[in-house]
C-alpha positions in Angstrom: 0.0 0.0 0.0 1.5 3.5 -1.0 1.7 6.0 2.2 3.2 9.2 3.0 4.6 10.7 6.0 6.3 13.0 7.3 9.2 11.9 9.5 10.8 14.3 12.2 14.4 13.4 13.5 15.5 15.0 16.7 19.3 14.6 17.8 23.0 16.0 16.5 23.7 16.5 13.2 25.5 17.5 10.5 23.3 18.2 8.3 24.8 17.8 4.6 25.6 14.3 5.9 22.3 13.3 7.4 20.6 14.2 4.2 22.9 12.6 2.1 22.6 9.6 4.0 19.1 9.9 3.5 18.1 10.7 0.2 21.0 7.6 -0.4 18.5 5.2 1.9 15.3 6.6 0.2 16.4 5.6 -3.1 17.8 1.9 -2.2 14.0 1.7 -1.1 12.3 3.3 -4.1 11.3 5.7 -1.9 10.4 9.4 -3.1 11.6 11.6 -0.1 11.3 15.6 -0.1 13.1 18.1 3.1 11.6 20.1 5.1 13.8 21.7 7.9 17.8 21.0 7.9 19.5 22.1 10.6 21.4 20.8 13.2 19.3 19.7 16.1 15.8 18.6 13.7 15.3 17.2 10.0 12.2 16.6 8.5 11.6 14.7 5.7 8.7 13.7 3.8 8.9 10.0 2.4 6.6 8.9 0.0 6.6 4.8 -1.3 5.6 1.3 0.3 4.1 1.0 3.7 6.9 -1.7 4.8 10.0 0.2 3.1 9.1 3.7 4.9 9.5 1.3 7.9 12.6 0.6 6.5 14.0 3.5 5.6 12.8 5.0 9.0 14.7 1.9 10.6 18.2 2.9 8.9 18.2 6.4 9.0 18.1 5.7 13.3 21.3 4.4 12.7 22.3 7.1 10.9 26.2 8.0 9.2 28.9 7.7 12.1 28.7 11.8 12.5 25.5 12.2 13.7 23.1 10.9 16.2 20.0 10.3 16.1 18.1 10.7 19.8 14.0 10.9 18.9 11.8 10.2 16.3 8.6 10.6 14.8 6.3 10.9 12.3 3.0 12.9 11.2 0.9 11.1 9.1 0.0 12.3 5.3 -3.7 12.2 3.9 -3.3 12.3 0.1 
């Protein structure tokens, strides 16, 4: 099933990494994924694809790349 969210990630970053990082992740998954906020404490994204690979993608980017760390997430659902 096709679902869109937006996906807030709290912690310390750097942000040209993060997003690399992510927009990397979002398209291993097939994922579409748009930014919202960059900075160094908050990202948002939104990610649009498969119900099970946003799980996915939300899954990896906790991990993260080894310069940033990722302390809270969450997401706010999409109706489209």
């Amino acid at each position: 099933m096709r679902d869109t969210t937006t996906m807030v990630f709290l912690g310390r970053f750097v942000p040209e990494s993060f997003a690399e990082f992510m927009r990397h992740r979002a398209a291993r998954l097939s994922l579409e994924a748009s930014f919202g906020t960059i900075g160094p404490e908050r990202i948002e994204v939104e990610v649009g694809g498969d119900e099970d690979l946003i799980d996915m993608f939300e899954m990896a980017c906790s991990l993260g790349p080894i310069d940033c760390l990722v302390l809270d997430i969450y997401r706010e659902a999409q109706l489209r």
